[in-house]
C-alpha positions in Angstrom: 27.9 2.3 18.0 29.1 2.6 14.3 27.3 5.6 12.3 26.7 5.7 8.9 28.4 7.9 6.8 26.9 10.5 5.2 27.0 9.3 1.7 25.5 5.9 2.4 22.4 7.7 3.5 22.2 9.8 0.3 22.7 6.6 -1.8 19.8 5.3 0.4 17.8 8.0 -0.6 18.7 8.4 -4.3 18.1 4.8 -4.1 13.9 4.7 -3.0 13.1 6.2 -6.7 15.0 2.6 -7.7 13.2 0.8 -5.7 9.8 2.4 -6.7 10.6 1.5 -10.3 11.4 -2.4 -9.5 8.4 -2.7 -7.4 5.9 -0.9 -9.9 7.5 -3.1 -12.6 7.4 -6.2 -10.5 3.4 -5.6 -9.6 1.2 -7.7 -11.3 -1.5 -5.4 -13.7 -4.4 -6.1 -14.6 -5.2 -6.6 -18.1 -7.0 -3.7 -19.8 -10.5 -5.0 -21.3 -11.1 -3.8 -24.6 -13.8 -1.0 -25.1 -16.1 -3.3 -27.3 -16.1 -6.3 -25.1 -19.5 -7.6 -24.0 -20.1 -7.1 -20.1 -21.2 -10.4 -18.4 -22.4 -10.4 -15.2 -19.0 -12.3 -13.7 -17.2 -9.2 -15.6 -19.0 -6.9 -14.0 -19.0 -8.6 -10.4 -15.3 -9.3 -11.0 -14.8 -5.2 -12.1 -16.2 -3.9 -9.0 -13.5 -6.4 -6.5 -10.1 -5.2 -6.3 -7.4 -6.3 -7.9 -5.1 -9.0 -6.0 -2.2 -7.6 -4.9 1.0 -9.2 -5.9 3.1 -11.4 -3.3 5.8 -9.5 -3.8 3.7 -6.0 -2.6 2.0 -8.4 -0.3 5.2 -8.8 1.4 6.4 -4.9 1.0 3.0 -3.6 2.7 4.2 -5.8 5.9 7.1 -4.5 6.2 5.9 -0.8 5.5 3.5 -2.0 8.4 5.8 -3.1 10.5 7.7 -0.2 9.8 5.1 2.2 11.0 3.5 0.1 13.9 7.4 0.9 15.3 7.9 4.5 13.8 4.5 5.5 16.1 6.7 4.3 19.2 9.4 5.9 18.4 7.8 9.2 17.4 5.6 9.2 21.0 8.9 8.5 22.5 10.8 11.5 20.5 7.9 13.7 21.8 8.0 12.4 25.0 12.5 12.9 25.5 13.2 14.9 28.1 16.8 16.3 26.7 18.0 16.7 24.0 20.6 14.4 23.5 17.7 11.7 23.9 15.5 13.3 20.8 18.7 13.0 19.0 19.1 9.6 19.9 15.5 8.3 19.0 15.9 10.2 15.7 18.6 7.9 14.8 16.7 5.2 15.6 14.2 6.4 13.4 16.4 7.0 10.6 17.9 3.7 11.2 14.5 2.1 10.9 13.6 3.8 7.1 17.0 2.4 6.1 16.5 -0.8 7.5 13.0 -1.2 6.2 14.6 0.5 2.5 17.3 -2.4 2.5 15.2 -5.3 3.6 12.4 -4.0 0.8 15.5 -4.5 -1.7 16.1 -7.6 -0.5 12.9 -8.2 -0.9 12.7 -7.5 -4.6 16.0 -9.2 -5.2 14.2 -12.4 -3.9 11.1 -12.2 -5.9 13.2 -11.3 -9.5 15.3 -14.8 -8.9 12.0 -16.4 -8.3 10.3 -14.8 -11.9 13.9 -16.3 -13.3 15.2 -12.3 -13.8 19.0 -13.2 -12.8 20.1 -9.8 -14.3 18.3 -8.0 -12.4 18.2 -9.7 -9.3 22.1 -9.3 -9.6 22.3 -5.1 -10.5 20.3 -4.6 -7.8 22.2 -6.8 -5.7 25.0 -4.7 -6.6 23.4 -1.8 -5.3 22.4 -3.4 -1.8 26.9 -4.6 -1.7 27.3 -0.7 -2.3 25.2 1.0 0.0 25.8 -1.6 2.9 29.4 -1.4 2.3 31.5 1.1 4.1 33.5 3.2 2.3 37.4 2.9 3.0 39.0 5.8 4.7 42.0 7.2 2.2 45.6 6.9 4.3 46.7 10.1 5.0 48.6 12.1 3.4 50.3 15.6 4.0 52.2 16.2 7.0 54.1 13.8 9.0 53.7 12.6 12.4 55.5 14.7 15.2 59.5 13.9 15.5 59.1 11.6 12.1 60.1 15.0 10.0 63.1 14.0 8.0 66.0 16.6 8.9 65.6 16.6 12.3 67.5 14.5 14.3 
């Protein structure tokens, strides 16, 4: 199996303040009611039932469910290993699941901007997904040669 490089986790990371910002500016808010306003009794009745959550957090609290409903297996299964090498293994399961769940929330949001008609948006963080999914390409070496390739020797 492939692993992730190092950096790709960091952009991850960096990357969940991001994706905070989209999804609080993507959630629907309720309208404030001005301090004067009469109170009728549908205002009141409607003030005291929550507000609806958006589809688009409607969609994000599944898959941070069905994000945990897996992270408990894999955390009774960590505490459960019997060698080492095995809790290393489920703890890269686990931080492949929080990756996997940060990327498909992304994908997510990129969804629901091209359905408001925010192209711009949707794109830059489409961007962002190509970057962190993409692997980074491994520089040719450089320095010495390979053995018997020296020049001068012969």
């Amino acid at each position: 199996m492939r692993q992730k490089s190092p950096s790709i986790l960091t952009i991850l990371l960096g990357t969940c303040a991001v994706s905070l910002i989209w999804t609080l500016a993507l959630a629907d808010s309720p309208t404030p009611i001005p301090a004067d306003a009469p109170e009728s009794p549908a205002q009141t009745a409607s003030a005291q039932m929550p507000d609806p959550v958006s589809p688009l957090m409607q969609e994000i609290k599944q898959t941070f469910a069905s994000q945990q409903e897996k992270m408990v297996v894999l955390e009774a299964a960590f505490a459960a290993a019997l060698s080492e090498a095995q809790a290393l293994e489920i703890q890269r399961q686990m931080q492949d699941l929080a990756v996997q769940t940060e990327l498909k929330i992304m994908n997510i949001q990129v969804r629901h901007l091209r359905q408001a008609g925010q192209e711009e948006k949707a794109a830059a963080l489409e961007a962002t997904l190509q970057k962190m999914t993409t692997p980074e390409p491994t520089p040719a070496p450089t320095g010495r040669p390979a053995p018997g390739s020296s020049p001068g020797r012969g």
